[in-house]
N, C-alpha and C positions, 0 to 999 in steps of 0.2 A: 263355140266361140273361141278365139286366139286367147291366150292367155292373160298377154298384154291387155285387153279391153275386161279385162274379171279387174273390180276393185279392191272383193280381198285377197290380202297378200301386199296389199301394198302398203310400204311406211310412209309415215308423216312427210315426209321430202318426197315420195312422188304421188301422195294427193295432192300438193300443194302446185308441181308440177302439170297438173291435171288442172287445177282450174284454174292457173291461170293462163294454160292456152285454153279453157274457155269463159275465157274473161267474168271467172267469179269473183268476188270480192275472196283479201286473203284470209281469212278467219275460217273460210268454207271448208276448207282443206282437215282442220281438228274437228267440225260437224261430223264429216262426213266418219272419220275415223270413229269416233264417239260410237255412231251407228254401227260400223261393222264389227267393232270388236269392245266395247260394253255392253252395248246393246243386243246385236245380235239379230239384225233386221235381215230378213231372206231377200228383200227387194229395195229396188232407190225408193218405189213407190213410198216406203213408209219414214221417208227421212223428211218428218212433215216440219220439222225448224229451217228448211229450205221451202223458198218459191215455188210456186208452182211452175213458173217457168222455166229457174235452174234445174229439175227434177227431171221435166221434158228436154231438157237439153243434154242432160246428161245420161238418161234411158235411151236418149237415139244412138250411144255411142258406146256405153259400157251395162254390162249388169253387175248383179252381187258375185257370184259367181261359184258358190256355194253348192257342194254335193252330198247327198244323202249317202251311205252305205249301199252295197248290192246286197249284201248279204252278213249274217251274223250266225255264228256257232257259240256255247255256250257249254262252258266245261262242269264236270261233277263240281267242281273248286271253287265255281264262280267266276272262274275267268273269263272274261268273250272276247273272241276275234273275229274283226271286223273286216271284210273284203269291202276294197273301192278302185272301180277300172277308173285308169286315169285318160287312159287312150285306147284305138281298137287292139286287141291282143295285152294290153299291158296291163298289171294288177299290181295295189299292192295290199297289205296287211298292216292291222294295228290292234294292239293285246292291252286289253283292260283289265287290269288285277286289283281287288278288291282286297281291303284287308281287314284289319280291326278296327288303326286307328288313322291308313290313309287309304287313298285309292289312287292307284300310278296307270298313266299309261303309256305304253310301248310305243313311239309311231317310226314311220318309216320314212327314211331321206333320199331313197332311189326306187328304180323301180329294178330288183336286183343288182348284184353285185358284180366288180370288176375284180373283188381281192382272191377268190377261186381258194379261200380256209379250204382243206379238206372234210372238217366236221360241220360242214353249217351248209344247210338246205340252199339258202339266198344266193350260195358262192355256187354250189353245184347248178342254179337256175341262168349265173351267167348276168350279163349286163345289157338292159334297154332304153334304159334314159335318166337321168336328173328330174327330184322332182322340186318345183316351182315352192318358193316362199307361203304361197294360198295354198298348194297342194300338202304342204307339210301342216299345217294350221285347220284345214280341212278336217283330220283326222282327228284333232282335239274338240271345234266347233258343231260337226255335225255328226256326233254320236249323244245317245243321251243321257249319259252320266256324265255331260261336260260340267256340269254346274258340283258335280263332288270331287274332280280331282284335284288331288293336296299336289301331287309330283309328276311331273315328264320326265321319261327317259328317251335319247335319242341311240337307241340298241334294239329296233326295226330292222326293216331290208336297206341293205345297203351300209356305206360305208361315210357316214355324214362327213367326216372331211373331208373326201372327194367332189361333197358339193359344196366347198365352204362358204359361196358369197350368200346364196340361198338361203343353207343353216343362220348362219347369221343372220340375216335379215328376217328369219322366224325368231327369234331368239331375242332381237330386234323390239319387233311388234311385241312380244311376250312380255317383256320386261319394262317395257316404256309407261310414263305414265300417259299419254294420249294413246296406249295399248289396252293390252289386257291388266297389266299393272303388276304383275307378278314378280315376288321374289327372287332374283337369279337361286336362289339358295334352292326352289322348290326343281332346277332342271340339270341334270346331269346328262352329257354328251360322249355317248363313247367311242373310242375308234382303236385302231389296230394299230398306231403309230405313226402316222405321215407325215414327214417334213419337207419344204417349213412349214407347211400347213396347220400343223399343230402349234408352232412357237406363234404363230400372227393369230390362231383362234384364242390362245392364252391372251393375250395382248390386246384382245379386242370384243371379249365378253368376261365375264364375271360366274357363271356358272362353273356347276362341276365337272369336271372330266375322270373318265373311270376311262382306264387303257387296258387293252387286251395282251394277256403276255403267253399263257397258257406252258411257256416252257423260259426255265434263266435261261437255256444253253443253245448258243447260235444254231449251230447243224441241228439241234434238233427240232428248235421252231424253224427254219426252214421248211423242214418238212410238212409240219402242220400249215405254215404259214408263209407264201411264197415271198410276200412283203419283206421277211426278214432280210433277201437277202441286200433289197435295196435299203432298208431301215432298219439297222442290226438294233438287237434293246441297249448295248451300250451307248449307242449315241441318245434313243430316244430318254434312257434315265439321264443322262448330261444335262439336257433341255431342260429335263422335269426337276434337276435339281439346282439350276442356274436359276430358274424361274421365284421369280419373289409370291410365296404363296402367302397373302394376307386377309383380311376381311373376313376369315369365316370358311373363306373357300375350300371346297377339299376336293384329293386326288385319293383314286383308288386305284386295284388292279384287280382285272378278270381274272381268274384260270380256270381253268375246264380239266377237270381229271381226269384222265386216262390210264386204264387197267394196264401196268408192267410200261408204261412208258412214261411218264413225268409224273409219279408218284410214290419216288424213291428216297432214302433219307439224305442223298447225294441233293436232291431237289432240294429238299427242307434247307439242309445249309448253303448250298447255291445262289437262292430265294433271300434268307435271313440275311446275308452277305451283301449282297446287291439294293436291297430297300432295307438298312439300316439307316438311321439318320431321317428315313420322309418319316414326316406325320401325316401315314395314308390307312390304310384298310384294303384287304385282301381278301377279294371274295371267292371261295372255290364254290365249283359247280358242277353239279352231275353233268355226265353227257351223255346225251338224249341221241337214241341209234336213231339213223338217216341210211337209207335206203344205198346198197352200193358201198361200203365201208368195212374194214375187218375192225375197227375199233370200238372199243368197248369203255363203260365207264367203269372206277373205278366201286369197288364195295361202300357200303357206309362207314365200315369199322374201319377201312384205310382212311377214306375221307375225313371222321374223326380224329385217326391219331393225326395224320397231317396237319388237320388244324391245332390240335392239343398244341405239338412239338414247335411249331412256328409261333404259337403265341409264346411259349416260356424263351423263346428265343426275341423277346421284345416286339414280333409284329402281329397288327391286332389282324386276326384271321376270324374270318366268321365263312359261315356255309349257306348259301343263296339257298332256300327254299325253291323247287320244282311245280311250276302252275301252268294248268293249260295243257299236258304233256299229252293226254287222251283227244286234244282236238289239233296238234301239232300249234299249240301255240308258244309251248316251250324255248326257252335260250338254245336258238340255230336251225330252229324248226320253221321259222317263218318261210314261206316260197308258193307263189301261186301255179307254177308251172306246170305241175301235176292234176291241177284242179281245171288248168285251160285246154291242158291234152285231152282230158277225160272228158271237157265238156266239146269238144269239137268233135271229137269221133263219135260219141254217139246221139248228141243232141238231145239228152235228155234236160228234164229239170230237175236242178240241184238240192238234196233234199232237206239239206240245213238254211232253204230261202225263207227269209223272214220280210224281207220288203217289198211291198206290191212292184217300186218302180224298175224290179232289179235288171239287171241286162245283160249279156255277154255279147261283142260283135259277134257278126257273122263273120 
């Protein structure tokens, strides 16, 4: 079925839209909401505070729209990643990370990436579509640990400000109270830098944003990061620090360490230099080997002092914990493309399949 005819995904202004081209009363429109997203109905069938009539009118024209997972892997760690074909040939990924005292998950805003990072799986799998407001929502309602998670990250496949009317309008539903009702404070949004995309997603939600830097020094995020050279980080810290950060709100920053290339004490004060003045947090992170690549990550003992020396230098640095690494669900590791080569050539079944209904086109 078209997109457009799936109910969920869709906000308050375009269920209301919806019935009153078909002539519901206007109240119908927060009903109907109610059901998809506190509730949690798989069919119109069960939206029994509607007519029986309205029900039938509305079953001949749209469903819930609601998909199961194909498939789930399930790391020593705890962590599971969840495979869901959104279309024929197209997949994406979503990393459930359990903790002590929250449970986050990972989902995905495209179905691969157009930013071509050198270190990250998604960038090397390349770019097949935007995914849909219900599609991104999808991957929180129909898994089943929806009901324990504390946090969403949007640091999946893809690059969420690429899609940003979409993000938003998940983020949208997420937050509303005719939503899911969620605290903006429980969802953080990351991206590599995009403008103005980035300045109008400030401007227009409340969540947090964690930005990927991975290097202070232009020529050399270039390298890593071809984005640099359209969105150098000098402009994108300008935005970030023109921006009035209040409410609670918080900004952070990726890095991803690299063995002998941005994990130098050049780096340390480069870094300290440049994010003085935010009240952010800085998260470094292992980097996870991806097939095709001479880089490596950095030791522990480097990654330690780097964060020691940046913190006494005023910026609070902490070190991301590594989950999911043994089932590629790790930071940069998401990408189904490996897993859709492998299933077309030899048509076997997949042997981490957990759901009866799972599928791969032909």
């Amino acid at each position: 079925m078209e997109k457009s005819k799936r109910l969920f995904g869709k906000t308050l202004e375009e269920l209301q839209i919806i019935c009153k081209d078909l002539g519901f009363p206007g109240f119908t429109a927060k009903q109907i909401a109610n059901w998809l997203y506190k509730k949690g109905v798989s069919s119109v069938a069960e939206m029994t505070n509607l007519s029986i009539k309205s029900r039938d009118i509305l079953m001949a024209q749209y469903e819930i729209g609601l998909q199961s997972p194909d498939t789930v892997q399930e790391s020593v760690d705890g962590t599971k990643k969840y495979l869901f074909q959104t279309a024929p040939y197209q997949f994406i990924e979503a990393a459930y990370i359990p903790e002590y005292d929250r449970a986050t998950l990972c989902v995905s805003s495209q179905v691969g990436c157009k930013m071509a990072c050198v270190f990250c799986m998604t960038g090397k799998q390349g770019f097949q579509a935007n995914l849909s407001a219900g599609e991104i929502l999808n991957q929180v309602q129909s898994i089943p640990e929806k009901d324990a998670l504390t946090n969403l990250v949007y640091m999946g496949m893809g690059e969420p400000l690429d899609n940003l009317e979409e993000v938003i309008k998940s983020i949208d539903i997420l937050t509303s109270d005719w939503g899911y009702a969620w605290s903006p404070r429980r969802i953080t949004v990351s991206t590599i830098g995009l403008m103005p995309a980035m300045k109008e997603f400030l401007d227009r939600t409340e969540v947090h944003l964690a930005v990927s830097m991975h290097s202070p020094f232009e020529e050399e995020r270039k390298k890593l990061m071809p984005i640099e050279k359209i969105h150098p980080v000098p402009e994108i810290l300008k935005i970030l620090r023109d921006f009035e950060w209040g409410r609670q709100r918080r900004i952070s920053f990726e890095y991803i360490m690299f063995k002998g290339i941005n994990d130098s004490p050049a780096h340390i004060k480069k870094l300290a230099s440049q994010l003085y003045g935010f009240h952010c947090r800085l998260n470094l992170i292992r980097f996870h080997p991806i097939p095709d690549t001479s880089l490596e990550s950095s030791d522990d003992a480097t990654i330690e002092w780097f964060r020691d020396e940046l913190t006494k230098k005023g910026i609070f640095t902490t070190t991301r914990a590594s989950r999911g690494q043994d089932i590629l669900a790790a930071c940069g590791l998401l990408s189904t493309k490996e897993l859709v080569s492998r299933y077309l050539s030899v048509r076997k079944e997949i042997p981490f399949l957990k759901y009866p209904n799972a599928r791969l086109s032909k």
